[in-house]
C-alpha positions in Angstrom: 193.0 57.2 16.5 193.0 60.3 14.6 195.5 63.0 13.9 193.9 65.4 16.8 195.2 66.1 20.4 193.6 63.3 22.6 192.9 66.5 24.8 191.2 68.3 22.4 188.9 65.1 21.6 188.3 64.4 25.3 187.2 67.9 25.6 184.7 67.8 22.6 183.4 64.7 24.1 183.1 66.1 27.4 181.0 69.0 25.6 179.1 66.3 24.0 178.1 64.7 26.8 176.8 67.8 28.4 174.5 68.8 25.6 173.4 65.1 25.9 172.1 65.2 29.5 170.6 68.3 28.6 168.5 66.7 26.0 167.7 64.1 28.1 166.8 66.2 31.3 164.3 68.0 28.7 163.0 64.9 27.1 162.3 63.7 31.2 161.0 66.6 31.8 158.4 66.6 28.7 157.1 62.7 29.4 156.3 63.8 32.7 153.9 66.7 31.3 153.0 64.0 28.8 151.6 61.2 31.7 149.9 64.2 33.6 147.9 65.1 30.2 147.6 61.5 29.5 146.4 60.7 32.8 144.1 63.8 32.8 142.9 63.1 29.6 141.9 59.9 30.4 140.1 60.7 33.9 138.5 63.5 32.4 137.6 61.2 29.4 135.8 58.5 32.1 134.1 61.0 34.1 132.5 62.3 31.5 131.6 58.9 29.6 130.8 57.9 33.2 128.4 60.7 34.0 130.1 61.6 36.8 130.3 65.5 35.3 127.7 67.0 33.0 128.4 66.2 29.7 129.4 68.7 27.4 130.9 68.3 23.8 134.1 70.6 24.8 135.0 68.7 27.8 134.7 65.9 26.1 136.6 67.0 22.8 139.4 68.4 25.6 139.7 65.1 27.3 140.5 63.2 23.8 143.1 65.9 22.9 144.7 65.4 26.1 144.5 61.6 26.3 146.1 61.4 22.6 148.2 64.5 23.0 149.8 63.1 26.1 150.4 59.7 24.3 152.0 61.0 21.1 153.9 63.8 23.1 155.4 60.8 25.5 156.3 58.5 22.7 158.1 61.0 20.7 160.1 62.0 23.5 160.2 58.3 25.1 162.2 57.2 21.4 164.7 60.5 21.7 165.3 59.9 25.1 166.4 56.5 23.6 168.4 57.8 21.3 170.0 60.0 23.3 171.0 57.2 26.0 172.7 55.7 23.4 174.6 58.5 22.1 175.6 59.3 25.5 176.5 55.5 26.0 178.4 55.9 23.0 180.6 59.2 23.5 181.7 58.0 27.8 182.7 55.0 26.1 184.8 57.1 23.1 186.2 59.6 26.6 187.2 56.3 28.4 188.8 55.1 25.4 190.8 58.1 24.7 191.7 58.4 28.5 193.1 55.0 28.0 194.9 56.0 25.3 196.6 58.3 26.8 200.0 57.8 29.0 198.9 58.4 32.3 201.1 58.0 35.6 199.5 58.0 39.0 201.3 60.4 41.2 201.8 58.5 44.8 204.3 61.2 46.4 202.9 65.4 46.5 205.4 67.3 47.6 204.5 69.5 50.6 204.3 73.4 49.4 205.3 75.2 52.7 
């Protein structure tokens, strides 16, 4: 252990672990807009190959923007979403570590404040 307060280091890691689950909220939240553009992209594409709409060269150029939009979009964010579980994995385990560390007593009596 290092020269810092175990409190100190707890609540950095605490902090830590908030910004964490904010990426990884945000990285959730952009594969899910990925899949719909994907999934649009790729409709779109096939009912237009399909001749199930008119075809027209924007549609068509829209529907491979989307389809390979929506896969680059969810595969970036699909490997920092990884990244991110594992730094998150990383700094509990550091917390429980440190919580371990310290001399903790469990307190089986509370006085009665009345």
């Amino acid at each position: 252990m290092s020269d810092t307060d175990p409190h100190d280091e707890i609540e950095r890691l605490e902090a830590q672990i908030e910004d964490i689950n904010s990426k990884l909220a945000s990285c959730r939240k952009f594969m899910l807009v990925a899949r719909i553009a994907l999934i649009g992209g790729a409709i779109l594409l096939a009912a237009t190959l399909l001749g199930a709409i008119a075809f027209d060269q924007r549609l068509l150029l829209v529907a491979i923007a989307a389809l390979l939009g929506g896969i680059v979009l969810w595969g970036s964010n699909h490997s920092t979403a990884n990244e991110a579980a594992a730094e998150l994995a990383k700094a509990e385990a550091d917390r429980a570590a440190l919580i371990g560390y310290l001399d903790l007593h469990v307190v089986t009596e509370r006085p009665t404040l009345h």
